[in-house]
DRENZAPA-119037 format. One record per atom (N, C-alpha, C, CB): residue number from 1; atom name; y negated, x, z negated. Coordinates in steps of 0.05 Angstrom, whole numbers, plus 5000, padded with zeros to 4 digits. Each point is the difference from the previous one (the first is absolute). Last residue first. Glycine has a CB too. Example, Ala and Ser with C-alpha at 12.3 -4.5 7.8 and 13.67 -1.06 7.14 Angstrom:
2
   k  a   c2   c1   c3
   2  N 5045 5257 4858
   2 CA 4976 5016 4999
   2  C 4978 4985 4986
   2 CB 5013 5024 5043
   1  N 5102 4982 4958
   1 CA 4976 4982 5000
   1  C 4976 5018 5000
   1 CB 5023 4962 4975
***
This chain:
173
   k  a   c2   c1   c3
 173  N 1908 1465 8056
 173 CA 5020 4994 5021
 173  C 5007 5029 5010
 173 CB 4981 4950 5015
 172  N 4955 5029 4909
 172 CA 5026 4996 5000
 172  C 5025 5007 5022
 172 CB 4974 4970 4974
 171  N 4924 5022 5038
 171 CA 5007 5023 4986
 171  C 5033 5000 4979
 171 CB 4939 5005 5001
 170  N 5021 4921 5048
 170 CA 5003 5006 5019
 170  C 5010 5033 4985
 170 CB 4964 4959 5036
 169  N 5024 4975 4903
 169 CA 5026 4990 5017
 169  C 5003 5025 5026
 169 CB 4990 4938 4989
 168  N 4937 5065 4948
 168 CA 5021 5007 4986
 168  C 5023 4994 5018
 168 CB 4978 4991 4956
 167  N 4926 4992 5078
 167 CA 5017 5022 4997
 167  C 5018 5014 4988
 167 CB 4977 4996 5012
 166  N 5012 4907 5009
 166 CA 4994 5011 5020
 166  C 5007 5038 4993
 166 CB 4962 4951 5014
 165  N 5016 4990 4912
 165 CA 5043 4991 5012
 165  C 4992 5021 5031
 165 CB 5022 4919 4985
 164  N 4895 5070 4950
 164 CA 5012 5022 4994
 164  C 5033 5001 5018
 164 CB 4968 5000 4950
 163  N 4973 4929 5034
 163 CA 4979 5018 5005
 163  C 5013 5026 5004
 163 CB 4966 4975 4976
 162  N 5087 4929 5009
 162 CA 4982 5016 5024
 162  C 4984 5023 4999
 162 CB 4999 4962 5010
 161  N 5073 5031 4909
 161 CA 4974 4991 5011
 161  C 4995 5007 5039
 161 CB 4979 5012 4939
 160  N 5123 4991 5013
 160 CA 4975 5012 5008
 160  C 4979 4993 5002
 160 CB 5021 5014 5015
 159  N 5072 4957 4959
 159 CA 4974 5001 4978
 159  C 4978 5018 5011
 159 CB 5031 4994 4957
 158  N 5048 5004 5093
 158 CA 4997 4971 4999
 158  C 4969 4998 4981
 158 CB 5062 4986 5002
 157  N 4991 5098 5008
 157 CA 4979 4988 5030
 157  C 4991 4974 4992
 157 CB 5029 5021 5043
 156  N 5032 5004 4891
 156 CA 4975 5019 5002
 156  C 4981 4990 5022
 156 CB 5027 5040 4985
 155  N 5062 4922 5014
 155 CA 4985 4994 4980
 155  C 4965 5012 4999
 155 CB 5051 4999 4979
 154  N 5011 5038 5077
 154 CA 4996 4972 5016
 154  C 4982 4985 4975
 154 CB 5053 4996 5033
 153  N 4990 5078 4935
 153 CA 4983 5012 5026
 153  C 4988 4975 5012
 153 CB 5031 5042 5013
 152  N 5048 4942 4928
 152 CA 4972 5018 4986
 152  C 4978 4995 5018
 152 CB 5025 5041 4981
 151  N 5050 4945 5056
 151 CA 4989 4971 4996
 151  C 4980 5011 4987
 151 CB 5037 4966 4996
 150  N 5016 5107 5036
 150 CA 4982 4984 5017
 150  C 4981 4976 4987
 150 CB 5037 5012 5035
 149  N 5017 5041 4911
 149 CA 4979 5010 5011
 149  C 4986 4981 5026
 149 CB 5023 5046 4981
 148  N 5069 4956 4965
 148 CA 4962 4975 4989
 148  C 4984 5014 5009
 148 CB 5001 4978 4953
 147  N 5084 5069 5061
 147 CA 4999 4976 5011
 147  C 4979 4974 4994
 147 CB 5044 5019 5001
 146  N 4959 5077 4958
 146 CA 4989 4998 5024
 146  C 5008 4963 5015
 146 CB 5008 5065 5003
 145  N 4964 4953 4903
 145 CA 5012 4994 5011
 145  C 5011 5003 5020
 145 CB 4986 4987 4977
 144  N 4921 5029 4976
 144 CA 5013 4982 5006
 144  C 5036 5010 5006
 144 CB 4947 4978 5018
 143  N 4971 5080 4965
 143 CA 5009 4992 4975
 143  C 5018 4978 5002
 143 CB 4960 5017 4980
 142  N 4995 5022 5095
 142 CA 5021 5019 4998
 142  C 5008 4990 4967
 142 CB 4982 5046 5040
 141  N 4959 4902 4990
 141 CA 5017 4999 5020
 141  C 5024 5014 4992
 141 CB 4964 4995 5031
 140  N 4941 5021 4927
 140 CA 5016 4978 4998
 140  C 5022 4994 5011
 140 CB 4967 4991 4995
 139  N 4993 5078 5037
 139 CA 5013 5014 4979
 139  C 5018 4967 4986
 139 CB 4954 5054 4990
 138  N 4986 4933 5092
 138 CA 5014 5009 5000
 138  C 5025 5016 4970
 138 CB 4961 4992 5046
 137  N 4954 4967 4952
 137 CA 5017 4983 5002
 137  C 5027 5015 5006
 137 CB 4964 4967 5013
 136  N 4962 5085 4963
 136 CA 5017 4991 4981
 136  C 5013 4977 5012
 136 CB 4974 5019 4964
 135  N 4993 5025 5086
 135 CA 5017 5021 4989
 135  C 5011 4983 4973
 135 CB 4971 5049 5019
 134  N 4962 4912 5041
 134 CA 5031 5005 5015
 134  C 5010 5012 4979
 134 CB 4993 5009 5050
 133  N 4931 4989 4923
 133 CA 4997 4972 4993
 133  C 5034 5011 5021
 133 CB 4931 4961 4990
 132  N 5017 5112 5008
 132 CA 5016 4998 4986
 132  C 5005 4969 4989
 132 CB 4989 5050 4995
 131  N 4944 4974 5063
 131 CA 5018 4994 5024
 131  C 5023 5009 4969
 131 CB 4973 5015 5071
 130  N 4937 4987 4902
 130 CA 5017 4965 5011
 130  C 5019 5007 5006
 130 CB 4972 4974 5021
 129  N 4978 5097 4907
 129 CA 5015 4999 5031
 129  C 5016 4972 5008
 129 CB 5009 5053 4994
 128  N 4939 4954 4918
 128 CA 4999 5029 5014
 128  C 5012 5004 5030
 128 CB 5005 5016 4952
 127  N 5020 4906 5002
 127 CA 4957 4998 4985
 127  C 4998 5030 5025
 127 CB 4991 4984 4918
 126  N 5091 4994 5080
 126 CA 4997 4990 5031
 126  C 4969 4998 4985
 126 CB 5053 4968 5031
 125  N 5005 5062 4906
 125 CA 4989 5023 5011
 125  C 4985 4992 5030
 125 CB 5038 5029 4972
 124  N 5019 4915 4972
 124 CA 4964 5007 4977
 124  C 5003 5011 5025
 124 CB 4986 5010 4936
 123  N 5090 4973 5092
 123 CA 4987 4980 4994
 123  C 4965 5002 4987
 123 CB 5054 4986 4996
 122  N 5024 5080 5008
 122 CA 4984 4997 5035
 122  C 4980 4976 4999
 122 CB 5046 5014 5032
 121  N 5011 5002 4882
 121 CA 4984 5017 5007
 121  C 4981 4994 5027
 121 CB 5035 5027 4974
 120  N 5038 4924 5006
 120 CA 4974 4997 4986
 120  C 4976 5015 5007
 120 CB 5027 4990 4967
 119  N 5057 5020 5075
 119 CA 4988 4978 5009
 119  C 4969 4992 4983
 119 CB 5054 4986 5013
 118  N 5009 5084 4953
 118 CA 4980 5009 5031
 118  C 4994 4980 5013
 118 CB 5019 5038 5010
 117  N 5035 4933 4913
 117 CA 4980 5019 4998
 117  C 4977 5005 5022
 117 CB 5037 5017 4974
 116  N 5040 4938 5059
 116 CA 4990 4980 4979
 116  C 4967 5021 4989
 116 CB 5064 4972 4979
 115  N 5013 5079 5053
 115 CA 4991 4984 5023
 115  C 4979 4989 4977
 115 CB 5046 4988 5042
 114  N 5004 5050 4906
 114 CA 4980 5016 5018
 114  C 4993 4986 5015
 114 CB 5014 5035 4998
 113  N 5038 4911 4968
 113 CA 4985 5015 4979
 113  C 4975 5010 5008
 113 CB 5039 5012 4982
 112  N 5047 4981 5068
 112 CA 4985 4975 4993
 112  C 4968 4996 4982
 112 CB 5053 4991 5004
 111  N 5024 5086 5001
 111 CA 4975 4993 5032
 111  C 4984 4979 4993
 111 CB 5032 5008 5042
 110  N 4991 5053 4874
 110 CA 5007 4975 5011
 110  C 4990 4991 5028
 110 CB 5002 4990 4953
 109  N 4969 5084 4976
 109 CA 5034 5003 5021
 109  C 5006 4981 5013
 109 CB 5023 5023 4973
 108  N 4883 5010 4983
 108 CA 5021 4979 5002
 108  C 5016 5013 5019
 108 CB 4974 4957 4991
 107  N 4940 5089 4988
 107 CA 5020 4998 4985
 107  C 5021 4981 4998
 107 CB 4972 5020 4986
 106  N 4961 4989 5077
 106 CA 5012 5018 4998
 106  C 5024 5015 4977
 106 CB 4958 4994 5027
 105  N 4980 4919 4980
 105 CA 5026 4998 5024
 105  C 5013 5022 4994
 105 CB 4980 4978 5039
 104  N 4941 5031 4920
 104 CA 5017 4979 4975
 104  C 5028 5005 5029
 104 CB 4953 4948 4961
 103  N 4975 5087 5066
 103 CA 5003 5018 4981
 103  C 5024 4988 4989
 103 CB 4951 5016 4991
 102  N 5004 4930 5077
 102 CA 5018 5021 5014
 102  C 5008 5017 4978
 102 CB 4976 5000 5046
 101  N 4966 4943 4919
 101 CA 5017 4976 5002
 101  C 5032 5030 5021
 101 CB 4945 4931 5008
 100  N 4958 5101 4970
 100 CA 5024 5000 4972
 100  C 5020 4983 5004
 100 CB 4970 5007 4967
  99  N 4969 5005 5096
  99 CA 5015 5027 4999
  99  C 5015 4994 4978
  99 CB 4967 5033 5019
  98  N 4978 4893 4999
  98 CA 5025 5002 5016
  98  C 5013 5029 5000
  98 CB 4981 4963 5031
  97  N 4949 5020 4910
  97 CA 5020 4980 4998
  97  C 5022 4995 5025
  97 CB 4962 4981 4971
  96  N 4954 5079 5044
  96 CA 5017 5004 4967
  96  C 5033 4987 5002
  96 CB 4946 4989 4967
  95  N 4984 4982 5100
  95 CA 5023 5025 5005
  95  C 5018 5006 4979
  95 CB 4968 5022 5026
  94  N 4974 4903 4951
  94 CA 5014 4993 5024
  94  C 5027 5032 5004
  94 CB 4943 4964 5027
  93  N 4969 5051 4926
  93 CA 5017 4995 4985
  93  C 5034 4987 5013
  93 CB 4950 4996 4971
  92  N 4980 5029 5086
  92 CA 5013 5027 4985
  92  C 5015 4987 4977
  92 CB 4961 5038 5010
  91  N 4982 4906 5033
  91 CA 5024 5012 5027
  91  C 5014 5021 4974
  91 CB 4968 5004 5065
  90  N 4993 4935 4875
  90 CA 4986 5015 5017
  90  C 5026 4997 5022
  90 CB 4964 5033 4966
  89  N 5019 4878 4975
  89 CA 5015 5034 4992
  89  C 4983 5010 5035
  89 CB 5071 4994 4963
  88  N 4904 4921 5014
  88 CA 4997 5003 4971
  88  C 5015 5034 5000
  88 CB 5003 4937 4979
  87  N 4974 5000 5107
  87 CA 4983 5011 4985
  87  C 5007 5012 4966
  87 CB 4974 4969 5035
  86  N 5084 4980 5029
  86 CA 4985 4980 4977
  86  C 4980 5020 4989
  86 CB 5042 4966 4983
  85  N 5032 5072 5067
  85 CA 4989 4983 5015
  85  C 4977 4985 4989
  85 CB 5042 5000 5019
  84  N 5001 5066 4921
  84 CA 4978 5007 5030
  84  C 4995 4981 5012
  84 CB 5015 5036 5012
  83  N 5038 4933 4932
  83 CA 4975 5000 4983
  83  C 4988 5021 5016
  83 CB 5015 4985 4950
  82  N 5073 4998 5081
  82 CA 4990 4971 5004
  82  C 4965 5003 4980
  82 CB 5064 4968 5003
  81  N 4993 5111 4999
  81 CA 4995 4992 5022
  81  C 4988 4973 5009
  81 CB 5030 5032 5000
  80  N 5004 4994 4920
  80 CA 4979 5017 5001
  80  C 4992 4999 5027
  80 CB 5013 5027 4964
  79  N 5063 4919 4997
  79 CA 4976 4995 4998
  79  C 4965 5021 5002
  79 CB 5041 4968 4975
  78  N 5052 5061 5048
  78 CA 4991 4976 5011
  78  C 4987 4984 4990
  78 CB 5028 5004 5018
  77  N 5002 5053 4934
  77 CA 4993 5022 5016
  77  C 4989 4978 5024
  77 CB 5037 5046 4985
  76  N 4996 4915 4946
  76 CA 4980 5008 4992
  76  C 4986 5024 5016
  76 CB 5019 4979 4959
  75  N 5070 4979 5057
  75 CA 4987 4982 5002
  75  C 4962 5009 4994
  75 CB 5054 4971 4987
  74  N 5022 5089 4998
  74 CA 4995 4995 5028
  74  C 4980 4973 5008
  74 CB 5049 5024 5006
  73  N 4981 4993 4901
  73 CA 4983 5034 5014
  73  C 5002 4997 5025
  73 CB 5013 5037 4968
  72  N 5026 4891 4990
  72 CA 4970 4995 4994
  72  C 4990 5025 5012
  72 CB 5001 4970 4955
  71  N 5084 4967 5071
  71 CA 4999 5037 4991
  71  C 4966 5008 5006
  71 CB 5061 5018 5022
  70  N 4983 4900 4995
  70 CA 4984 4991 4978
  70  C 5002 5037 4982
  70 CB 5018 4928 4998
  69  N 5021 5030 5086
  69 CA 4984 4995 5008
  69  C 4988 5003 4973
  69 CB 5012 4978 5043
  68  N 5068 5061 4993
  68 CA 4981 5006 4989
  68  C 4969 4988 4992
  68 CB 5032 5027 5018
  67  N 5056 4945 5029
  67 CA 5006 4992 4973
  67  C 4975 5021 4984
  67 CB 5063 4985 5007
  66  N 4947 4997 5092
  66 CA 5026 5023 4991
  66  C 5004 4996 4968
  66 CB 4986 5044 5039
  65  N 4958 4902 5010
  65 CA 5029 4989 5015
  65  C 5015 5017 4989
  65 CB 4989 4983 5046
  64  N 4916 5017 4930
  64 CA 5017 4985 4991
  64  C 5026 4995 5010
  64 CB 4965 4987 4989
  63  N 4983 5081 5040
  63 CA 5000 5003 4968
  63  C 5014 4974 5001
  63 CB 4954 5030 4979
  62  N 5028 4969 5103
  62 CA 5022 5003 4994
  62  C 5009 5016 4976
  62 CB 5000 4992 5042
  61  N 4915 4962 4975
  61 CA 5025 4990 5008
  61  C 5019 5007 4997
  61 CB 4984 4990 5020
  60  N 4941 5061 4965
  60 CA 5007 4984 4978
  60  C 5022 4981 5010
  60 CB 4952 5004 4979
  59  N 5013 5051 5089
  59 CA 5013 5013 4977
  59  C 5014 4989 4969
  59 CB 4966 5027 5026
  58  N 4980 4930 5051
  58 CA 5026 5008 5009
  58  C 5018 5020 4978
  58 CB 4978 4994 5051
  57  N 4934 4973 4929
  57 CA 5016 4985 5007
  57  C 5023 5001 5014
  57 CB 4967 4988 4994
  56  N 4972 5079 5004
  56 CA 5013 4988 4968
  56  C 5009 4979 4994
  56 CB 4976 5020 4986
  55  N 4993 5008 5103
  55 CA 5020 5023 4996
  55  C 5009 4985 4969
  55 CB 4974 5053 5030
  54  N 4959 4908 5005
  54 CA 5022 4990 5020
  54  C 5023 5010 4987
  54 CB 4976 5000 5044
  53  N 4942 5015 4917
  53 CA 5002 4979 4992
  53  C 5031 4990 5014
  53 CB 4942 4995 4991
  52  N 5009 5072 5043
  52 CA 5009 5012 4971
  52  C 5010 4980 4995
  52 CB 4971 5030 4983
  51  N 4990 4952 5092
  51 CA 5023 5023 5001
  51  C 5013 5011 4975
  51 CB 4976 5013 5038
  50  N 4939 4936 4967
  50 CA 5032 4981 5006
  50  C 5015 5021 5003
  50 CB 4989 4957 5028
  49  N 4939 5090 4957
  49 CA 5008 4975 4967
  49  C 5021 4985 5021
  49 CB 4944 4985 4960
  48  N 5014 5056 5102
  48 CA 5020 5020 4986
  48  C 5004 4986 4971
  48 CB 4982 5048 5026
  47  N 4968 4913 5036
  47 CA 5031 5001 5010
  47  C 5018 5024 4969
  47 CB 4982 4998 5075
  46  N 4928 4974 4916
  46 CA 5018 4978 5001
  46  C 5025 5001 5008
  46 CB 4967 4981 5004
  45  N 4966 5090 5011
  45 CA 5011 5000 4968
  45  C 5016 4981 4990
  45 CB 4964 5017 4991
  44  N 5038 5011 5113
  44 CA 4978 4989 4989
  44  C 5012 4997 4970
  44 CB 4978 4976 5047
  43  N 5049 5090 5039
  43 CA 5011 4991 4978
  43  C 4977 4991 4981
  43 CB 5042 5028 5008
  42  N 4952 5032 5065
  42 CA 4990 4960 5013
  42  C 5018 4992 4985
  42 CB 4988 4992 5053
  41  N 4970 5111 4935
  41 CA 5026 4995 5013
  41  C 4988 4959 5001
  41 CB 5047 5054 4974
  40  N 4904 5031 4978
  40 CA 5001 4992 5031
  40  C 5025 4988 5015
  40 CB 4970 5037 5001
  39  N 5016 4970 4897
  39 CA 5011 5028 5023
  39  C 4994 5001 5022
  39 CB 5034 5003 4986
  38  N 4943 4919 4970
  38 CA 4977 5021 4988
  38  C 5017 5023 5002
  38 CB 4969 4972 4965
  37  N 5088 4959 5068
  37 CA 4965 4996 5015
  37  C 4976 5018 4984
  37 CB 5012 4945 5012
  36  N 5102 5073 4980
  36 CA 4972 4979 4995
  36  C 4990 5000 5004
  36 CB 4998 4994 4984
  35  N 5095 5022 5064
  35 CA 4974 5015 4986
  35  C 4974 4984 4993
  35 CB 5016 5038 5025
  34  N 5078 4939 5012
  34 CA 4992 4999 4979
  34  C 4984 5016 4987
  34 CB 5030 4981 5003
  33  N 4990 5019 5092
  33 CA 4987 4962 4999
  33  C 5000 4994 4961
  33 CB 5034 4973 5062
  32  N 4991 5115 4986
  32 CA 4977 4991 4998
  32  C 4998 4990 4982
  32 CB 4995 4999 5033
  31  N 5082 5050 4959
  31 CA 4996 4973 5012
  31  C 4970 4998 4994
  31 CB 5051 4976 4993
  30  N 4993 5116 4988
  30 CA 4984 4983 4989
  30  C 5006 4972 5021
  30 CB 4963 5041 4979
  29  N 5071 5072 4985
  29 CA 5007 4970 5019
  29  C 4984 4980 4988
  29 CB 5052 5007 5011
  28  N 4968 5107 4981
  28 CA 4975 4982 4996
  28  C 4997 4979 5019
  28 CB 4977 5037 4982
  27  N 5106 5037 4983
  27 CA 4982 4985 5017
  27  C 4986 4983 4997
  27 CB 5021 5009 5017
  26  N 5028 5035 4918
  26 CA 4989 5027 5017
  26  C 4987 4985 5025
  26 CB 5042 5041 4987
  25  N 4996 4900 4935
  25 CA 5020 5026 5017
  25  C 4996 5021 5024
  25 CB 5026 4966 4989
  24  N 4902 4961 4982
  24 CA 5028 5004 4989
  24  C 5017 5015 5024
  24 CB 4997 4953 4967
  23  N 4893 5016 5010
  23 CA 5018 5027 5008
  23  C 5033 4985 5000
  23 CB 4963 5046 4972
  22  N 4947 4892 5050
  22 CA 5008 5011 4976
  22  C 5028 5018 5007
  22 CB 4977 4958 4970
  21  N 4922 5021 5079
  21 CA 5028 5003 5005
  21  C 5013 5001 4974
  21 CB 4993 5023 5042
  20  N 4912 4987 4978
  20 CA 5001 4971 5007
  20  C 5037 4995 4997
  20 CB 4947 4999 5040
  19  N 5011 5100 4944
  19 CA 4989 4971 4980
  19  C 5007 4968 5009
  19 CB 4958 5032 4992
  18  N 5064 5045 5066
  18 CA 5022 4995 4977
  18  C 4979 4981 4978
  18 CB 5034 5055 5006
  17  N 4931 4981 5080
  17 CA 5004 4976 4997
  17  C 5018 4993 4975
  17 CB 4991 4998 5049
  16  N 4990 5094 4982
  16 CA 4972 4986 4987
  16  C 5001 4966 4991
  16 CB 4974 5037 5035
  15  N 5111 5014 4982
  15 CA 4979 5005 5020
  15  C 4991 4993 4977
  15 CB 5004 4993 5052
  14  N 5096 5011 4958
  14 CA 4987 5021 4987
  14  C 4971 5007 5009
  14 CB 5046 5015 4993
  13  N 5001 4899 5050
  13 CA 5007 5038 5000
  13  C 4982 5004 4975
  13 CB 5003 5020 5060
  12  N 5020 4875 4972
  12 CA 4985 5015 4989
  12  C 5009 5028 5000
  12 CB 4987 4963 4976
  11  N 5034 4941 5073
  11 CA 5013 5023 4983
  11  C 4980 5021 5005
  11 CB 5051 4989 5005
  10  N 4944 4893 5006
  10 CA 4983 5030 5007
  10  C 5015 5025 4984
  10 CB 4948 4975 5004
   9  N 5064 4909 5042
   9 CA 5005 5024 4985
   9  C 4994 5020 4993
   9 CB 5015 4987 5009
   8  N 4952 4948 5049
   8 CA 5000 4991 4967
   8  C 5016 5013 4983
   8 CB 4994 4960 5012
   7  N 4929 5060 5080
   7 CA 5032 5007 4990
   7  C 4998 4985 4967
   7 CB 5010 5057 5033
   6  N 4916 4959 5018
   6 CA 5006 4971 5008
   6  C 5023 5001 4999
   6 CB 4970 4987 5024
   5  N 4983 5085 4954
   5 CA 4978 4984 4983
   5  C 5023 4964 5015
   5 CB 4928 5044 5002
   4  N 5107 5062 4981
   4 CA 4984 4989 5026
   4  C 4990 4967 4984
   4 CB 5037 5029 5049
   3  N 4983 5069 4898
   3 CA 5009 4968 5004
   3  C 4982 4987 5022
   3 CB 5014 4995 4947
   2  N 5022 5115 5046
   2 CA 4979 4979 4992
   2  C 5003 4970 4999
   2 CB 4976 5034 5016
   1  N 5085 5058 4968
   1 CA 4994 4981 5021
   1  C 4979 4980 4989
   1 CB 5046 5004 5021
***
């Protein structure tokens, strides 16, 4: 199916359009409104550094609420994402560092853990795909508590820049 140009959702088939889509689990799902503007999409480089900047701030929060906040192989996988933003690492280095943050999860037994992990990970990788700035709030979440999930969540919304609360709040709901 083709993407109609005034739809903010667009599901992708097995087309010519899979370059603008990232795959998981055999379907090609994209939210516009986080494609970058040198994909052709109306995601400006400012949004997407706040989107990164939103997600590692939500991640590092609850590094500190679960008692990881000083587990340096996650913290340093998160600094590879804040030195894309700053010009100093590639998209690819960005990818690197989040396949290895999903490599490291795969060896923990711990939900908490894992959660927390794959929060990192989604974090560098929003250099390579914005609309993973959700995945990692979301994974954040699943490292909470379920009964601290809401206030979590209410937390998160709260530290949103304007440039970016419109489509994180409306791609939440």
């Amino acid at each position: 199916m083709a993407p109609a140009a005034d739809r903010d959702y667009v599901i992708f088939r097995r087309t010519k359009e899979v370059s603008l889509a990232h795959q998981h689990r055999g379907c090609l799902l994209r939210d516009r409104r986080f494609v970058a503007e040198h994909r052709g999409g109306p995601l400006g480089k400012q949004q997407q550094h706040d989107l990164l900047e939103w997600a590692s701030a939500c991640v590092k929060h609850v590094l500190d609420r679960i008692g990881e906040q000083s587990n340096q192989p996650l913290l340093d996988i998160l600094k590879v994402g804040h030195a894309w933003k700053q010009g100093k690492a590639s998209v690819g280095d960005a990818r690197k560092a989040a396949l290895n943050a999903i490599a490291m999860a795969k060896q923990l037994e711990d939900p908490v853990k894992i959660a927390i992990t794959r929060a990192v990970g989604h974090v560098v990788a929003v250099a390579h795909i914005a609309g993973h700035s959700l995945k990692a709030a979301d994974y954040a979440l699943k490292a909470i508590n379920k009964d601290g999930r809401p206030l979590e969540q209410q937390w998160q919304h709260e530290q949103l820049p304007s440039s970016i609360k419109t489509i994180v709040l409306t791609a939440r709901k």
